[in-house]
C-alpha positions in Angstrom: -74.7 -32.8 -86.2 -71.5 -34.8 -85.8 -68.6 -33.3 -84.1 -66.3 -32.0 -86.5 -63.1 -33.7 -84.7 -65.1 -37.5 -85.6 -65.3 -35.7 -89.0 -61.9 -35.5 -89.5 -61.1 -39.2 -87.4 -62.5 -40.2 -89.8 -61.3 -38.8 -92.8 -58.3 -39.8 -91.8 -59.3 -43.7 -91.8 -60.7 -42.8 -95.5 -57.5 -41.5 -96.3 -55.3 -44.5 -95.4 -57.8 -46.5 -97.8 -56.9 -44.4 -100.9 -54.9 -45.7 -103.3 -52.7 -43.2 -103.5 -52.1 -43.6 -100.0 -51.5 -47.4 -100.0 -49.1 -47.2 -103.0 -47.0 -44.7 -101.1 -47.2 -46.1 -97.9 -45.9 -49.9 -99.9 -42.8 -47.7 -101.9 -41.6 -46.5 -98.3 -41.5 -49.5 -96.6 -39.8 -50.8 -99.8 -37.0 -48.2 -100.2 -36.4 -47.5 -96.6 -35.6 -51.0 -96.2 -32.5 -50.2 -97.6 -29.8 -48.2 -96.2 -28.3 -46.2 -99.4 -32.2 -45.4 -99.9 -32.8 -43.8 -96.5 -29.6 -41.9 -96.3 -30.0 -40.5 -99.8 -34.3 -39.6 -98.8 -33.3 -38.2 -95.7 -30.7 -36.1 -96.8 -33.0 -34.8 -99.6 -36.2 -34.4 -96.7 -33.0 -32.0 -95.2 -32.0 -29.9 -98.1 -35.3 -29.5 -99.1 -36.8 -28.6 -95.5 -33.4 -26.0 -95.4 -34.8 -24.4 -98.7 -38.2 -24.0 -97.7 -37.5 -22.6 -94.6 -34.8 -20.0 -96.4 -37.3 -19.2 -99.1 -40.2 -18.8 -96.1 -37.5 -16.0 -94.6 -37.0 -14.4 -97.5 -33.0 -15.4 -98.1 -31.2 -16.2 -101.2 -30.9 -19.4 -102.1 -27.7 -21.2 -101.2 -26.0 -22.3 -104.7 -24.3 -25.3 -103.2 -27.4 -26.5 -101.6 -29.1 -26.3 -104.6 -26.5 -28.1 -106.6 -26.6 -30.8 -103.4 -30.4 -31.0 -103.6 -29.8 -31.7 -108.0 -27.4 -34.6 -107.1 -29.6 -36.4 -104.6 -32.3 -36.0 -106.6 -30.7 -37.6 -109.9 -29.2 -40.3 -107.8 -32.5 -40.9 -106.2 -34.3 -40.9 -110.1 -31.9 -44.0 -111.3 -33.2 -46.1 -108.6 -37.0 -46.9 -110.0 -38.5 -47.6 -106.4 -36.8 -44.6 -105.3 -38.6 -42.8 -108.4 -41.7 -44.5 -108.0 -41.7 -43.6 -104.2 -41.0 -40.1 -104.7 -43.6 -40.0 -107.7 -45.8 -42.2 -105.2 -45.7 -39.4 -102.2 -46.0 -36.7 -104.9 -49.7 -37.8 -105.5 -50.7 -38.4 -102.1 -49.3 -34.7 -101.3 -51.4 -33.5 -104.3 -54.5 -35.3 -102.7 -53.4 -33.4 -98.8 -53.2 -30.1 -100.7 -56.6 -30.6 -102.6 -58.3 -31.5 -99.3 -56.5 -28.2 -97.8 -57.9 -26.1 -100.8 -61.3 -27.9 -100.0 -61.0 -26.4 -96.6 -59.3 -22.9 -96.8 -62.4 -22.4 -99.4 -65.0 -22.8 -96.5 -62.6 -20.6 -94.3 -62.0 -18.1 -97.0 -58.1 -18.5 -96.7 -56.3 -18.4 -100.0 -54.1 -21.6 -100.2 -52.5 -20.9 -103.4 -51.5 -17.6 -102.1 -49.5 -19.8 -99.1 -47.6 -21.5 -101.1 -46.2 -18.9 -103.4 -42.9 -17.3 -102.4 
C-alpha cells in the first residue's frame, strides 16, 4: 500500500499540471507584475481575510469594509487580466474545495456545513 503522504506528493505534482492551475498560476505572474495590480489584490486578499475572520467570530459586518471590499473589487473587474485572474483563481479554488469534499466524505466531516456562517 503506498504511504498516504506520497499519495498526496503526488497529487500535488498532478495538481500543478491542471489547467486550471496553469492558467491561474500565468494570470498572477501577469498582474502582479504590475504595481497598481498588486496593491489593489492585496488590499482586497486583506478586506476579505478581515471579513472572514469577523464572520468566523460571529461579529457584524463592518459597513465601510464592505463598501471598501465593493470598490476594489469594481476597480479590479475593469482591468480584464485582473478579471481573468480573479476568475482564473476562482476555478482553481473550486477544484481545492472539490478535492476537500472528496476527502471530508471518506472522513465523514461535513464540508458544506464549514463553510456556512
Amino acid at each position: 500500500m503506498a504511504n498516504v503522504y506520497d499519495t498526496a506528493h503526488l497529487l500535488a505534482r498532478q495538481l500543478k499540471e491542471t489547467e486550471e492551475y496553469t492558467e491561474y498560476k500565468r494570470l498572477k505572474d501577469l498582474v502582479y507584475e504590475d504595481s497598481t495590480n498588486k496593491t489593489l489584490l492585496d488590499e482586497l486578499k486583506r478586506l476579505q481575510f478581515k471579513m472572514q475572520a469577523r464572520a468566523a467570530s460571529g461579529e457584524k459586518q463592518d459597513d465601510e469594509d464592505m463598501q471598501k471590499l465593493m470598490r476594489v473589487t469594481s476597480l479590479l473587474q475593469l482591468n480584464n487580466d485582473c478579471s481573468q485572474y480573479m476568475l482564473a483563481q476562482f476555478r482553481f479554488q473550486k477544484l481545492i474545495a472539490d478535492i476537500y469534499k472528496i476527502l471530508g466524505d471518506v472522513a465523514d466531516i461535513d464540508i458544506d456545513a464549514l463553510t456556512q456562517a
